[in-house]
C-alpha positions as CSV (number, residue, x, y, z in Angstrom):
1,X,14.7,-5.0,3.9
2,X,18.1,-7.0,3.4
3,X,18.0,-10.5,2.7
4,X,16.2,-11.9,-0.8
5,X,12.6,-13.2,0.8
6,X,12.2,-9.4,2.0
7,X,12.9,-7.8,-1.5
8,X,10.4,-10.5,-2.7
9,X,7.7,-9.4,-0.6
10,X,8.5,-5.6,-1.2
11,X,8.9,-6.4,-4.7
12,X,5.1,-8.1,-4.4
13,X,3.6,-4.6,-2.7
14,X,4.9,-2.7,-5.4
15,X,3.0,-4.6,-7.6
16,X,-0.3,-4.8,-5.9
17,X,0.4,-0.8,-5.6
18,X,0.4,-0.6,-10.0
19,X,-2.9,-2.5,-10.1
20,X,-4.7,0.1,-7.4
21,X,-2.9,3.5,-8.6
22,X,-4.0,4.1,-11.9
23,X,-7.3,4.8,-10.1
24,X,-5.8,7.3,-7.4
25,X,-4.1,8.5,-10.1
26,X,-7.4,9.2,-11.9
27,X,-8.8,11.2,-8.6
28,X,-5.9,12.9,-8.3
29,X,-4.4,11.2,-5.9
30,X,-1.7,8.2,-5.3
31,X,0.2,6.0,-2.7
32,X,4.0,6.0,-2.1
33,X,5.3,2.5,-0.1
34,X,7.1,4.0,2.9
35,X,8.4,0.5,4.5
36,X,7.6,-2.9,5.5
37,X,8.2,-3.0,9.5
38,X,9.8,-6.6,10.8
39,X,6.3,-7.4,11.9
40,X,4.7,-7.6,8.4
41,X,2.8,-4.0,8.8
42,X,3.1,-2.3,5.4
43,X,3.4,1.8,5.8
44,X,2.5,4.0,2.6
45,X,1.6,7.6,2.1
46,X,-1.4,8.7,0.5
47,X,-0.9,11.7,-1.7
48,X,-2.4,14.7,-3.6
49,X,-5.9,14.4,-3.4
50,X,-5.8,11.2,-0.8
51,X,-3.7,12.7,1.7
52,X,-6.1,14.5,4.0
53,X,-9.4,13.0,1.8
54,X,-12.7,11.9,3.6
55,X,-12.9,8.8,2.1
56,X,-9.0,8.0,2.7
57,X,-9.2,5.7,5.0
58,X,-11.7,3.6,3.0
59,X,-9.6,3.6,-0.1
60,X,-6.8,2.5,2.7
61,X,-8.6,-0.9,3.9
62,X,-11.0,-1.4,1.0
63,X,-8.7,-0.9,-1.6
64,X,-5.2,-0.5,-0.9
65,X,-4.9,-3.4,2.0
66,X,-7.5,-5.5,0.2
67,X,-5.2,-5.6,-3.0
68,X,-1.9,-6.0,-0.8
69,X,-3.3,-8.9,1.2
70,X,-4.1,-10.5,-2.2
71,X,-0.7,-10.8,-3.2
72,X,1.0,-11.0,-0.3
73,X,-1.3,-12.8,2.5
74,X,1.2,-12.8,5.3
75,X,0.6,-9.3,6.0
76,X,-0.8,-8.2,9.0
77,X,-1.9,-4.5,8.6
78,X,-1.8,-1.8,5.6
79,X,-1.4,2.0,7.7
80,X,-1.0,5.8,6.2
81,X,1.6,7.6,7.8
C-alpha cells in the first residue's frame, strides 16, 4: 500500500480490527491484518485459539468482515490465510 488513500483504508481496518479483538482476545484468540490486495480483498490471520477453531470461519464473516465492511464499505471480501 503506497499512495495516501491506501494507508487510509489500511489505517480504517486497523481500526475496525481494535473494536472486534478485545473479544478474540478474551477467547484466547486474535487477528493479525496480513494485506489489502489491489482488488479490495482484505487478508488477516486468525490466531491462538482462532486459528484452526470450529467456529473460525463464523467469527471471520459475522464478526470480523461485518465490522470491516462497516468502516470501510468498498471492500469486497474479508479471507484467513
Amino acid at each position: 500500500m503506497a499512495n495516501t488513500a491506501d494507508k487510509k483504508v489500511y489505517g480504517k481496518i486497523q481500526q475496525a480490527l481494535e473494536t472486534v479483538r478485545p473479544y478474540l482476545i478474551a477467547d484466547g484468540g486474535d487477528v493479525t491484518l496480513v494485506e489489502v490486495t489491489d482488488d479490495m480483498v482484505v487478508k488477516v490471520k486468525l490466531t491462538g485459539a482462532c486459528d484452526g477453531c470450529p467456529f473460525s470461519m463464523q467469527t471471520l464473516k459475522a464478526g470480523i468482515e461485518q465490522v470491516i465492511r462497516a468502516e470501510v464499505p468498498e471492500i469486497k471480501e474479508v479471507v484467513s490465510i
